[in-house]
gemmi code that builds the backbone of each chain (N, CA, C; Angstrom):
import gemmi

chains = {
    "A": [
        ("UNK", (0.846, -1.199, 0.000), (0.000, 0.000, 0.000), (0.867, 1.229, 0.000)),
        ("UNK", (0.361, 2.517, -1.137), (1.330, 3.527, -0.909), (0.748, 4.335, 0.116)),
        ("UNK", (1.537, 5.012, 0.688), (1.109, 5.746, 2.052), (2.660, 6.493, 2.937)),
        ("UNK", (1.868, 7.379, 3.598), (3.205, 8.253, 4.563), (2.750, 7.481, 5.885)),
        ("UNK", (4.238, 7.337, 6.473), (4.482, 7.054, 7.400), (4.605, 7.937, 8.640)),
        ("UNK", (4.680, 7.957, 9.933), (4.856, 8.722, 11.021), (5.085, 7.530, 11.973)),
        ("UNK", (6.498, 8.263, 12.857), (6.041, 7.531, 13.795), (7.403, 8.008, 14.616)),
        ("UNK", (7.258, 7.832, 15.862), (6.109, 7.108, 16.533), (5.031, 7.786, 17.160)),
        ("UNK", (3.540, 7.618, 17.229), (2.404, 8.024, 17.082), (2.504, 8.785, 18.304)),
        ("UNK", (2.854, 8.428, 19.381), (3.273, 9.241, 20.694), (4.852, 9.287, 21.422)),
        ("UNK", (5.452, 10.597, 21.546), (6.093, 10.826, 22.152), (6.512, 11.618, 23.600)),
        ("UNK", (7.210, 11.373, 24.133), (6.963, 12.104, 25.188), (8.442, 12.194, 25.823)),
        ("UNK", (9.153, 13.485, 26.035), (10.736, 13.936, 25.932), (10.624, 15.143, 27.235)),
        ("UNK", (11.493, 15.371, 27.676), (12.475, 16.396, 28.920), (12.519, 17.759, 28.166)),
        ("UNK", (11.733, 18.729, 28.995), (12.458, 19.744, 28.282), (13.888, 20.264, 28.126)),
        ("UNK", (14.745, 20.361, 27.455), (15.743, 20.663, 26.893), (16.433, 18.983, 25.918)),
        ("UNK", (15.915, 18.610, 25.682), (16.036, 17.512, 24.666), (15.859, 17.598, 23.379)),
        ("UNK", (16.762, 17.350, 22.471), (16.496, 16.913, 21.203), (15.424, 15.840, 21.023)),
        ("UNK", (14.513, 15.901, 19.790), (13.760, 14.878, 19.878), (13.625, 14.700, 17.967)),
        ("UNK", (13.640, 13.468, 17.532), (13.798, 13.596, 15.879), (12.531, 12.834, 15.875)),
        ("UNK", (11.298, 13.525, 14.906), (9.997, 13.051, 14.066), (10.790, 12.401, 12.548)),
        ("UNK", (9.976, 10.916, 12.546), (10.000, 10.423, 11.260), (9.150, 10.714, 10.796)),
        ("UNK", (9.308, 10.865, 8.883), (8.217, 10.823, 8.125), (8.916, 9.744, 6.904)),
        ("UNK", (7.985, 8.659, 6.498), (8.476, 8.123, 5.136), (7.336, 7.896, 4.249)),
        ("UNK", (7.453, 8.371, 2.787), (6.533, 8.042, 1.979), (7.080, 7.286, 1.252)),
        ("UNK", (6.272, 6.454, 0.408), (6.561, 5.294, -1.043), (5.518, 5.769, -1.818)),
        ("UNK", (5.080, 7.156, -1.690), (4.212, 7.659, -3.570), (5.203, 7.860, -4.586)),
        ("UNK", (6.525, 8.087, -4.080), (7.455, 8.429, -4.943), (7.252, 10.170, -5.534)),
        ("UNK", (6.226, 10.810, -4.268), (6.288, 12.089, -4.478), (7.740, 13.370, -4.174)),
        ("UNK", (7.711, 14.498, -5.182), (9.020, 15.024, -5.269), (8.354, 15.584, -3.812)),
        ("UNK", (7.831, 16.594, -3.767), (7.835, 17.146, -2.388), (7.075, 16.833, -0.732)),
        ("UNK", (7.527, 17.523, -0.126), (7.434, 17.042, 1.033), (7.026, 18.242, 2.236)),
        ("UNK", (6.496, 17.813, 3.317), (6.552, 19.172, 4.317), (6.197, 18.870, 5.743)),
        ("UNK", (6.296, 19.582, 6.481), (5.801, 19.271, 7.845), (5.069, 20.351, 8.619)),
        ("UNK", (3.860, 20.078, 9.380), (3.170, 20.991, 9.864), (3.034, 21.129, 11.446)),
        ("UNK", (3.144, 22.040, 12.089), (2.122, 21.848, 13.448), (0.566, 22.093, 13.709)),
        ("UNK", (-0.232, 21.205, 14.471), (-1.273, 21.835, 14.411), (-1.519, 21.819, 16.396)),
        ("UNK", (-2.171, 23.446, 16.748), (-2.219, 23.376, 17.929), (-3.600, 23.612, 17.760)),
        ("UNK", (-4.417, 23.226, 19.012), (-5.846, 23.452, 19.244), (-6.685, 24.864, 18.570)),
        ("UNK", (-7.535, 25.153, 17.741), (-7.833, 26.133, 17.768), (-6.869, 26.835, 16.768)),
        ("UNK", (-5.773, 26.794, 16.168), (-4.995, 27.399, 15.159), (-4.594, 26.932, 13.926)),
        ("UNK", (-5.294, 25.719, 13.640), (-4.812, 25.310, 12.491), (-3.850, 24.279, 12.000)),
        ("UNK", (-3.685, 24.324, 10.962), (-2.075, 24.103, 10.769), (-0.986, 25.106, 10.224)),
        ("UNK", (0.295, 24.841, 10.565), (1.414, 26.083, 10.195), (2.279, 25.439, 9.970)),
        ("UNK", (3.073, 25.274, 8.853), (4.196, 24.964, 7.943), (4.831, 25.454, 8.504)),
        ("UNK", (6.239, 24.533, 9.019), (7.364, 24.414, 9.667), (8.635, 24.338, 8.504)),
        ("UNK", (8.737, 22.999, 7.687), (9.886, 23.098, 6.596), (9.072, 22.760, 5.488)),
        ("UNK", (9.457, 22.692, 4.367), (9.548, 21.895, 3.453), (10.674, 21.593, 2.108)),
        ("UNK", (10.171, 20.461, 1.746), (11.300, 20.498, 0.369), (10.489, 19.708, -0.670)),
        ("UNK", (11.202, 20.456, -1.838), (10.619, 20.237, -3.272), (11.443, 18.987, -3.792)),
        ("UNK", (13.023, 19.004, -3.499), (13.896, 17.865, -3.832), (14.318, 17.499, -2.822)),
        ("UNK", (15.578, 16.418, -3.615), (16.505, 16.223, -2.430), (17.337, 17.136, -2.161)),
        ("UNK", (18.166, 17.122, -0.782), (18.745, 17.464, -0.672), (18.455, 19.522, -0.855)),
        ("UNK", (17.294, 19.893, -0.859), (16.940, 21.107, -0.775), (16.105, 21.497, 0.371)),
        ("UNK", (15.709, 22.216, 0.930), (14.515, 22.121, 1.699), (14.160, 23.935, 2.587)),
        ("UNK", (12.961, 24.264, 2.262), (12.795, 25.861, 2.791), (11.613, 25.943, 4.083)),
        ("UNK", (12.669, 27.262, 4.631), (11.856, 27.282, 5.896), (9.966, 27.667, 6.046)),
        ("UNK", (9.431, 27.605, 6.255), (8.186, 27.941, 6.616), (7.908, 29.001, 7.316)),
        ("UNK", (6.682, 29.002, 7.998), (5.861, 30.133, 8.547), (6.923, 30.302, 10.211)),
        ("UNK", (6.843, 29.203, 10.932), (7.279, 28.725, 12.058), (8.768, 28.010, 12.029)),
        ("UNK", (9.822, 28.504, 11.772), (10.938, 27.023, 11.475), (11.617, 27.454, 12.861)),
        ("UNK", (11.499, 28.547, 13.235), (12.568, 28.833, 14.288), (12.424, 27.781, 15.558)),
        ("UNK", (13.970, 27.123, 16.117), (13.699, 25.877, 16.974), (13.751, 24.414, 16.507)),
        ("UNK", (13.424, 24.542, 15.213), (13.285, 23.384, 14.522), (14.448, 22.962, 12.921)),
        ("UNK", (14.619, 21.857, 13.025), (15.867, 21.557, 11.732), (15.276, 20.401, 11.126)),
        ("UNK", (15.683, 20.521, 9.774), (14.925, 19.111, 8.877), (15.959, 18.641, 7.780)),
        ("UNK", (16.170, 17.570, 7.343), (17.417, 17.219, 5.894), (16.254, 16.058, 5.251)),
        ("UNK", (17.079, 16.379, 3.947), (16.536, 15.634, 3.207), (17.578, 14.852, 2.125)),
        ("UNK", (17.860, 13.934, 2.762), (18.781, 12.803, 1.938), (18.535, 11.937, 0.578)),
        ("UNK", (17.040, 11.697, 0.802), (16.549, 10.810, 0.316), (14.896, 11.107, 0.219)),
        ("UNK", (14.488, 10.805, -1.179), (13.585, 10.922, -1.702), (11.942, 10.671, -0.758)),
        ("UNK", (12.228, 9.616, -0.421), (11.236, 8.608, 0.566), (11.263, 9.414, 2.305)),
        ("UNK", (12.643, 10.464, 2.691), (12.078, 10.466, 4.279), (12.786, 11.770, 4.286)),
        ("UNK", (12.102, 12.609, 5.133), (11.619, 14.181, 5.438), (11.975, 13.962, 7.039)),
        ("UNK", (13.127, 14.011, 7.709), (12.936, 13.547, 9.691), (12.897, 15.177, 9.766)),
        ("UNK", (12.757, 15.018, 11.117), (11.819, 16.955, 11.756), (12.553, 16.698, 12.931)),
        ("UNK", (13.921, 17.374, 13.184), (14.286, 17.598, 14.636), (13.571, 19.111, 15.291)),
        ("UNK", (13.260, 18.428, 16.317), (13.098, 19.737, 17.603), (14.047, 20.094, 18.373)),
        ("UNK", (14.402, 20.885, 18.572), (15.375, 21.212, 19.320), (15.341, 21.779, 20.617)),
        ("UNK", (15.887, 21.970, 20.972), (15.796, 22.404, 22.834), (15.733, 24.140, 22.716)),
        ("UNK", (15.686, 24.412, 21.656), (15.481, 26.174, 21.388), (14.010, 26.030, 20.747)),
        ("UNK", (13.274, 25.691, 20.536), (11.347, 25.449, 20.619), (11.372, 25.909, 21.725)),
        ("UNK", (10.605, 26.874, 22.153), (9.849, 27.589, 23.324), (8.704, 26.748, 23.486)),
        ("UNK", (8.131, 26.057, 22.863), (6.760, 25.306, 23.266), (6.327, 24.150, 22.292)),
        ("UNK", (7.380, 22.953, 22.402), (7.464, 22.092, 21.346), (5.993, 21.070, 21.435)),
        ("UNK", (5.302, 20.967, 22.632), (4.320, 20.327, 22.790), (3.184, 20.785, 21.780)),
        ("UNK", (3.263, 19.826, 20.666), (2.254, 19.690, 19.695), (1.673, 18.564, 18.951)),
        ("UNK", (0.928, 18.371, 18.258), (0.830, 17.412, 16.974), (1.526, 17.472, 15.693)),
        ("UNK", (2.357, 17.042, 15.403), (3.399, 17.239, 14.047), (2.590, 15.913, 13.405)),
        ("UNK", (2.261, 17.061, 11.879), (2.117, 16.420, 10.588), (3.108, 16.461, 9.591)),
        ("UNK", (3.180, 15.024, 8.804), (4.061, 15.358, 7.590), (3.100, 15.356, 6.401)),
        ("UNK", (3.323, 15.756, 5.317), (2.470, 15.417, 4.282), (3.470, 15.440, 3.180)),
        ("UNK", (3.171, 14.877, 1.704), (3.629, 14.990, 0.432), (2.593, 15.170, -0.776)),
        ("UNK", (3.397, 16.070, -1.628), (2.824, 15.922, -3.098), (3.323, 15.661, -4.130)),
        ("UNK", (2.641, 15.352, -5.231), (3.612, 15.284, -6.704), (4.359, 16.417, -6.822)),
        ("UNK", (5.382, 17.035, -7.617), (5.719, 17.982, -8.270), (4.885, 18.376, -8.828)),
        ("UNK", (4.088, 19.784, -9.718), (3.549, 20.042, -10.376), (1.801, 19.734, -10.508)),
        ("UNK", (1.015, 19.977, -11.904), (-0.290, 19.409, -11.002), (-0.795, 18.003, -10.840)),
        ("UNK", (-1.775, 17.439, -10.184), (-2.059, 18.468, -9.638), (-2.332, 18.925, -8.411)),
        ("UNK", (-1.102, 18.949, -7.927), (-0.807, 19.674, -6.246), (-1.559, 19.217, -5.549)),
        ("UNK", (-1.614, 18.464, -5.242), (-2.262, 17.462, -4.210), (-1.722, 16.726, -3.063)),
        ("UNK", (-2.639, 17.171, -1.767), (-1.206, 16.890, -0.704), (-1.825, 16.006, -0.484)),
        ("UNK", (-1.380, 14.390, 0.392), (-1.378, 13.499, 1.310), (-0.819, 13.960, 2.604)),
        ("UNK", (-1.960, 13.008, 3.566), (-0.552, 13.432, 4.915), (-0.534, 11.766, 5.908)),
        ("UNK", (0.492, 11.895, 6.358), (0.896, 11.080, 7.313), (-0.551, 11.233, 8.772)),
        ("UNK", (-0.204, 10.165, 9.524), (-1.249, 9.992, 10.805), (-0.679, 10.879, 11.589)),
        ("UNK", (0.249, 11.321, 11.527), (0.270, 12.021, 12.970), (1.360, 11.886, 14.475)),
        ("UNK", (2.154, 12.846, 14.528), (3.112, 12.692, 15.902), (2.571, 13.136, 16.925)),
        ("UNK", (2.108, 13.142, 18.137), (1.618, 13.837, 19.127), (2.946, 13.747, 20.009)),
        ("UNK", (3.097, 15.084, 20.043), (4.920, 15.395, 20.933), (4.426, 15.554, 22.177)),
        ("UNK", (5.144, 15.152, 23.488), (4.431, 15.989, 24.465), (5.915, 16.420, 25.264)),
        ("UNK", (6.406, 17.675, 25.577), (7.336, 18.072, 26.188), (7.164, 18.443, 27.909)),
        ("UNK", (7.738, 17.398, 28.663), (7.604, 18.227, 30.058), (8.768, 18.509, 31.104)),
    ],
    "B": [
        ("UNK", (0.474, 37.365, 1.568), (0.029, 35.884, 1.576), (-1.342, 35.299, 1.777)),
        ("UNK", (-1.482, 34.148, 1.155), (-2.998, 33.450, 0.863), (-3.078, 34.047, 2.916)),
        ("UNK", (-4.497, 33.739, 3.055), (-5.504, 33.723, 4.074), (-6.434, 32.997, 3.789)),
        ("UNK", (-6.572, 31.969, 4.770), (-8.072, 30.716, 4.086), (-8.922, 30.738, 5.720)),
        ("UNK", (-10.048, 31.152, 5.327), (-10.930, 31.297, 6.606), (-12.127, 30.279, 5.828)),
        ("UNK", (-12.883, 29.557, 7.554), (-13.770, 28.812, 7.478), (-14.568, 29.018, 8.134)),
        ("UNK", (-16.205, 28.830, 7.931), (-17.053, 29.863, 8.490), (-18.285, 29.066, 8.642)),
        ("UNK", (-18.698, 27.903, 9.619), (-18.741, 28.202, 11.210), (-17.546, 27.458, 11.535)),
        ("UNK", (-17.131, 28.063, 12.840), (-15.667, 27.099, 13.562), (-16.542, 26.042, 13.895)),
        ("UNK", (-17.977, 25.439, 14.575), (-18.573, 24.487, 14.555), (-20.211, 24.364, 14.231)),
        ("UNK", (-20.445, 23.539, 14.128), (-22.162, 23.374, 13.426), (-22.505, 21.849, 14.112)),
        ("UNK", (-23.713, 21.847, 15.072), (-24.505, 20.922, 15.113), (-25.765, 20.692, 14.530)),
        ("UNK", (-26.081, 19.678, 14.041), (-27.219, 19.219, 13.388), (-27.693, 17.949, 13.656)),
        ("UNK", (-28.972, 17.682, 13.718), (-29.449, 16.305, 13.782), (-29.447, 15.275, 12.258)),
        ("UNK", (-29.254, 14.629, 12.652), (-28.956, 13.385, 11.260), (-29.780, 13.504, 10.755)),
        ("UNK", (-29.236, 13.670, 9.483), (-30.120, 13.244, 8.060), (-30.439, 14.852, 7.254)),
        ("UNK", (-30.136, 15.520, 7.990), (-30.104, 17.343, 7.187), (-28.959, 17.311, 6.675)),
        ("UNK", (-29.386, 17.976, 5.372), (-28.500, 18.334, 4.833), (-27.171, 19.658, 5.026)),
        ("UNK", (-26.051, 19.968, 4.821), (-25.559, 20.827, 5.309), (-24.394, 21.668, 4.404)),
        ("UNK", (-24.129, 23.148, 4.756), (-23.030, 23.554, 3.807), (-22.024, 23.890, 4.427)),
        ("UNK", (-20.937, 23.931, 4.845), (-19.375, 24.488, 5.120), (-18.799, 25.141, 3.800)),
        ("UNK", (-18.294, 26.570, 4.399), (-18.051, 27.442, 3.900), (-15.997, 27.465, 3.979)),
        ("UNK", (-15.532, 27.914, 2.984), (-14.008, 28.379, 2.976), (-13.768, 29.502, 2.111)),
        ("UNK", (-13.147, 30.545, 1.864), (-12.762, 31.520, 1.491), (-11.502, 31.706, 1.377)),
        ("UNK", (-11.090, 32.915, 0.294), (-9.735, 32.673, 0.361), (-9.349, 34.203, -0.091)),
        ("UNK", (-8.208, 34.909, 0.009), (-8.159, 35.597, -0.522), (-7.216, 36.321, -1.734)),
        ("UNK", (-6.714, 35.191, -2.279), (-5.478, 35.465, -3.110), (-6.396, 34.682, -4.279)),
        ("UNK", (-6.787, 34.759, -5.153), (-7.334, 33.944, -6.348), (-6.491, 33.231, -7.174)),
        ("UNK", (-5.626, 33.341, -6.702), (-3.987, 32.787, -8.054), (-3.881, 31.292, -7.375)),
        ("UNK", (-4.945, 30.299, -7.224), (-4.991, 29.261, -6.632), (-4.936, 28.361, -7.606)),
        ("UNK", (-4.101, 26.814, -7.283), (-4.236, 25.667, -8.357), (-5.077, 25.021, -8.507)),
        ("UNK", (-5.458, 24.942, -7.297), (-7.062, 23.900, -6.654), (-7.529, 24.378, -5.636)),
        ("UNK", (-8.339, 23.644, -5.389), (-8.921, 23.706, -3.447), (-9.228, 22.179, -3.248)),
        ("UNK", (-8.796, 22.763, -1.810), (-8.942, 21.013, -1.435), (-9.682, 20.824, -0.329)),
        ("UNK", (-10.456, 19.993, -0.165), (-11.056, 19.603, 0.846), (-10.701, 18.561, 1.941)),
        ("UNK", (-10.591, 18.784, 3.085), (-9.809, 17.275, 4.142), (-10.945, 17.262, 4.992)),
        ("UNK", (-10.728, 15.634, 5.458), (-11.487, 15.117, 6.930), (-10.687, 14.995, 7.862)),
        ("UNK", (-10.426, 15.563, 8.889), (-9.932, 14.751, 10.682), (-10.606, 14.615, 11.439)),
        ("UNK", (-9.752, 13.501, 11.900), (-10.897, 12.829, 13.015), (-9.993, 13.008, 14.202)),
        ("UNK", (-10.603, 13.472, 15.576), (-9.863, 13.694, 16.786), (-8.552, 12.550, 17.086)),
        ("UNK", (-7.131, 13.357, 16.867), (-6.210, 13.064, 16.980), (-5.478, 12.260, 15.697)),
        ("UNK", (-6.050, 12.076, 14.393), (-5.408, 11.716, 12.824), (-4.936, 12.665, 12.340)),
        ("UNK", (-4.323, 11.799, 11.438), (-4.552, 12.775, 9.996), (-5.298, 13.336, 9.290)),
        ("UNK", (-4.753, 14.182, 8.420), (-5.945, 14.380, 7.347), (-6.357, 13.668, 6.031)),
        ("UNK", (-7.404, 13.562, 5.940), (-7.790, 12.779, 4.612), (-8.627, 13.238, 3.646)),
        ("UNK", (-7.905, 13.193, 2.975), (-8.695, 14.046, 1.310), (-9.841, 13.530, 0.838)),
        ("UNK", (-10.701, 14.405, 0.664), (-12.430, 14.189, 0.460), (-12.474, 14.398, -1.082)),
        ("UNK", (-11.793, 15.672, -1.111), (-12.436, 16.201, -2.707), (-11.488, 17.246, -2.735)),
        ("UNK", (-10.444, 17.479, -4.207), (-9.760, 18.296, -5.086), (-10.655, 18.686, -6.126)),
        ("UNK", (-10.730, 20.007, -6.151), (-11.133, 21.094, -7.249), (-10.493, 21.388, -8.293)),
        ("UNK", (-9.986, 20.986, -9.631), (-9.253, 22.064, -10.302), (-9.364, 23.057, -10.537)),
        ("UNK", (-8.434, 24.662, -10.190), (-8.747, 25.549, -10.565), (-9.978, 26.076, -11.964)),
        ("UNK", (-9.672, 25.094, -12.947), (-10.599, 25.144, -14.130), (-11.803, 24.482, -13.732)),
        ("UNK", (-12.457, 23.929, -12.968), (-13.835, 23.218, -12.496), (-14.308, 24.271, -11.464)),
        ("UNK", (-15.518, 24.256, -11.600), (-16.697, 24.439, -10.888), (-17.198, 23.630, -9.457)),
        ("UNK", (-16.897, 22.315, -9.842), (-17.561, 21.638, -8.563), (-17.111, 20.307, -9.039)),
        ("UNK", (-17.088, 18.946, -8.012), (-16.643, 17.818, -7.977), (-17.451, 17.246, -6.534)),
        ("UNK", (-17.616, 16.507, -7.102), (-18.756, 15.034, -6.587), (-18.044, 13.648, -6.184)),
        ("UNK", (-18.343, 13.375, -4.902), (-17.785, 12.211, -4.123), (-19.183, 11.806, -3.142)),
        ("UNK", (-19.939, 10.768, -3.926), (-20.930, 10.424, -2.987), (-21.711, 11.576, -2.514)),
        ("UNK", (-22.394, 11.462, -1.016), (-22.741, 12.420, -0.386), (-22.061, 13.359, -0.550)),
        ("UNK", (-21.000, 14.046, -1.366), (-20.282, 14.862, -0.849), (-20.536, 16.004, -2.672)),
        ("UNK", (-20.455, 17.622, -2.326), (-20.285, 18.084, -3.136), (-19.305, 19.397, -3.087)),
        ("UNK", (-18.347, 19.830, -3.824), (-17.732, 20.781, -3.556), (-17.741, 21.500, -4.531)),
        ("UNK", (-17.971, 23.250, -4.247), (-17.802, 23.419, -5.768), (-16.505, 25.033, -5.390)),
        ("UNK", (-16.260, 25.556, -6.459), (-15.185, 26.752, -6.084), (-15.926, 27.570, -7.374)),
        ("UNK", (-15.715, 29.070, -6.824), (-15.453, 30.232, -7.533), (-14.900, 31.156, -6.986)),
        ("UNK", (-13.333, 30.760, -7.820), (-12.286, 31.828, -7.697), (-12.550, 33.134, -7.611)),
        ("UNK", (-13.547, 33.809, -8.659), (-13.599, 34.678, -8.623), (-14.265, 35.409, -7.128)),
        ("UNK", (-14.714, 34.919, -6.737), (-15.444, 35.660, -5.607), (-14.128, 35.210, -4.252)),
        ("UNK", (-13.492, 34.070, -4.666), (-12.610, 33.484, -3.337), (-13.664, 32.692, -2.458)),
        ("UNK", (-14.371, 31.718, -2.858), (-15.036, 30.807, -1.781), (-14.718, 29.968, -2.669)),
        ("UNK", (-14.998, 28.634, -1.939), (-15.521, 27.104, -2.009), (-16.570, 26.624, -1.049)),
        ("UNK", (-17.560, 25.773, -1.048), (-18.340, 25.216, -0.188), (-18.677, 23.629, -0.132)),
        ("UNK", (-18.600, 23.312, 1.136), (-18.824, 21.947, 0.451), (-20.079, 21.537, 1.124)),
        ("UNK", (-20.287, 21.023, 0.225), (-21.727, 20.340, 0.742), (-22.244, 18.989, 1.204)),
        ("UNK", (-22.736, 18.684, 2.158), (-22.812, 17.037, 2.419), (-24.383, 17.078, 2.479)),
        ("UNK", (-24.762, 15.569, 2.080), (-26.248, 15.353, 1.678), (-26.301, 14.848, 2.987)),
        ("UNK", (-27.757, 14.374, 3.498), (-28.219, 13.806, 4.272), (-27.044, 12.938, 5.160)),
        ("UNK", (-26.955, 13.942, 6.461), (-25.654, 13.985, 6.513), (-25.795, 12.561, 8.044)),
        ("UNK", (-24.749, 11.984, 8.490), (-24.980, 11.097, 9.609), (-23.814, 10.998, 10.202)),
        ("UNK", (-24.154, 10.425, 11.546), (-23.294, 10.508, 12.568), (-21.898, 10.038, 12.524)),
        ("UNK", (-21.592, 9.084, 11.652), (-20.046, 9.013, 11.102), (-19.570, 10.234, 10.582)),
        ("UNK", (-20.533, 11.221, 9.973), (-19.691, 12.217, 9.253), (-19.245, 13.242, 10.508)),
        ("UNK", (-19.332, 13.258, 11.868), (-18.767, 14.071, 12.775), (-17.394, 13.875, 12.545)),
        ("UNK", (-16.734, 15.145, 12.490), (-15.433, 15.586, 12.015), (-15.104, 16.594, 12.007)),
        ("UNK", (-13.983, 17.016, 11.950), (-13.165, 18.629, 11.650), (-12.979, 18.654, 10.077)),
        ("UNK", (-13.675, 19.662, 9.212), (-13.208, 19.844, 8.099), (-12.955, 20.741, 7.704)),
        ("UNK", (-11.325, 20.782, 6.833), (-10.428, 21.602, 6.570), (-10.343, 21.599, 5.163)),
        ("UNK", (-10.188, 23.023, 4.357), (-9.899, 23.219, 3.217), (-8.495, 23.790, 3.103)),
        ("UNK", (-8.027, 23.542, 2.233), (-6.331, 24.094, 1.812), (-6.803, 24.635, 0.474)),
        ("UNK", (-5.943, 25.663, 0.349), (-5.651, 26.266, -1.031), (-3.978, 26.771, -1.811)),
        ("UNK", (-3.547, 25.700, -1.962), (-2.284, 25.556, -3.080), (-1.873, 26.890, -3.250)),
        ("UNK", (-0.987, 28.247, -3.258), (-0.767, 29.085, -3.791), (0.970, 29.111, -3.538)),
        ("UNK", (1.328, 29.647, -4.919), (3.127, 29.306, -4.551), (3.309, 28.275, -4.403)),
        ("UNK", (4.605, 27.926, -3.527), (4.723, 27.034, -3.267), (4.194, 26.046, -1.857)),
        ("UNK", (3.155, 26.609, -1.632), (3.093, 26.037, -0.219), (1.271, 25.864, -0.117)),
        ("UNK", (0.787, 25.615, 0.941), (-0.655, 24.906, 0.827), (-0.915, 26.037, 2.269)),
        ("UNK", (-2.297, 26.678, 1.590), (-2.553, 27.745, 3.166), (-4.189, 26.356, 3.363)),
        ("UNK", (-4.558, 26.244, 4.745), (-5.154, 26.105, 5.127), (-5.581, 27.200, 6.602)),
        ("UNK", (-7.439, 26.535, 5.952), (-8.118, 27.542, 7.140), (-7.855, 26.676, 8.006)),
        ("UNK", (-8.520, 27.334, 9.054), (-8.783, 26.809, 10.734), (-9.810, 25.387, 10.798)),
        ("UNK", (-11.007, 24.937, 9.962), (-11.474, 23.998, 10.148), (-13.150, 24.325, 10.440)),
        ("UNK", (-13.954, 23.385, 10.249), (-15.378, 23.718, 10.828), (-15.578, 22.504, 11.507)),
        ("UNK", (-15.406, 22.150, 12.833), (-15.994, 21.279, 13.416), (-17.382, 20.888, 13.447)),
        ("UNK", (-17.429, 19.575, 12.403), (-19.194, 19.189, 12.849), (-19.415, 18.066, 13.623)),
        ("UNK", (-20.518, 18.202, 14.354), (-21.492, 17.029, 15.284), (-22.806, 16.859, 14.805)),
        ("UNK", (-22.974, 15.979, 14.380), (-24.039, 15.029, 13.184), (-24.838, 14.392, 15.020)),
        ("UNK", (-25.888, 14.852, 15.281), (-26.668, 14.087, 16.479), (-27.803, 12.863, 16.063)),
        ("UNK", (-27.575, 11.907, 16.960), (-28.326, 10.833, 16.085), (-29.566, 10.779, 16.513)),
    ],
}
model = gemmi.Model(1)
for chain_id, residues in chains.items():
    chain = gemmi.Chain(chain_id)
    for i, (resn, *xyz) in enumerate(residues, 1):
        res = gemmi.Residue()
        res.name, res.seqid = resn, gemmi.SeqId(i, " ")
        for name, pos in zip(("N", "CA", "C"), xyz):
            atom = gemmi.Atom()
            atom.name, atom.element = name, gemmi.Element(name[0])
            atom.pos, atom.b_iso = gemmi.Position(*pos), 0.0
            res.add_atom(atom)
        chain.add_residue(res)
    model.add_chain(chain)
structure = gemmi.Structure()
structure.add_model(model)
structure.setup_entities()
């Protein structure tokens, strides 16, 4: 089955800890991205990337670092400079071009204490 | 930058009425619109894509239609039921990046 991956579905980390979100897809889509969504606000684009080995900051990146090696996985470090990393992190992907159509992964629920 | 607002943040109804959810947008230079389902604590899952060049697109109970020109989309669900309780979110493609609104939480009462 093609599909994005996440995982693991719950986490739970120290504040001042690094903590790394997986994402892997097999659509064989070029781009990629990651979101937060907090209660009541939505979602807000953190990174994304169009290729490999490229990848641009978002609305929110500050605190947060992402690489992209490889076609198939998008990882999302948090870093211990997030002022308030406790969220739900989404990944999603699309084709290149149209027609722009995102998929998304199930879902990280971070919890920082 | 795009702005995508959704208009009610929630709507209850008793099963089997029909219903409309509203999205707006305000940049018209859009590729599509898209429509998502979440369910408390998932992902999102794609209901229905618009092409900028279409009017409206049909999935079962489900109808969505867009005019750019004004900056809305609406979607519409038929005779609607208690599985369909959900958060639904529209995105709109502009640049390179996907703006989504805030969501309309519905509760379908049985």
């Amino acid at each position: 089955d093609g599909g994005i991956t996440q995982s693991p579905k719950y986490l739970f980390r120290k504040e001042g800890q690094n903590v790394t979100l997986s994402c892997e897809q097999n659509l064989n889509h070029d781009a990629m991205y990651w979101y937060r969504q907090d209660p009541g606000q939505g979602l807000r684009l953190i990174y994304y990337s169009q290729i490999v080995n490229d990848f641009q900051k978002g609305d929110i990146a500050e605190g947060y670092s992402v690489s992209r090696e490889k076609k198939e996985s998008f990882p999302l470090t948090v870093t211990s400079a997030q002022k308030n990393p406790t969220a739900f992190y989404l990944c999603a992907s699309s084709p290149q071009g149209f027609p722009y159509e995102q998929y998304f992964g199930p879902g990280t629920r971070l919890t920082v204490t | 930058k795009q702005e995508v607002t959704q208009i009610p943040a929630a709507l209850s109804v008793p099963e089997g009425e029909n219903l409309v959810l509203n999205c707006s947008f305000t940049d018209s230079a859009i590729y599509n619109l898209q429509w998502f389902r979440q369910d408390p604590g998932k992902g999102l899952t794609s209901l229905l894509l618009i092409q900028s060049s279409q009017r409206e697109q049909t999935s079962g109970r489900l109808n969505a239609s867009l005019d750019k020109s004004s900056g809305r989309s609406t979607l519409y669900i038929a005779a609607s039921q208690p599985g369909d309780s959900a958060t639904y979110l529209c995105a709109a493609p502009t640049g390179n990046q996907f703006y989504f609104g805030t969501g309309t939480s519905l509760t379908v009462i049985p």
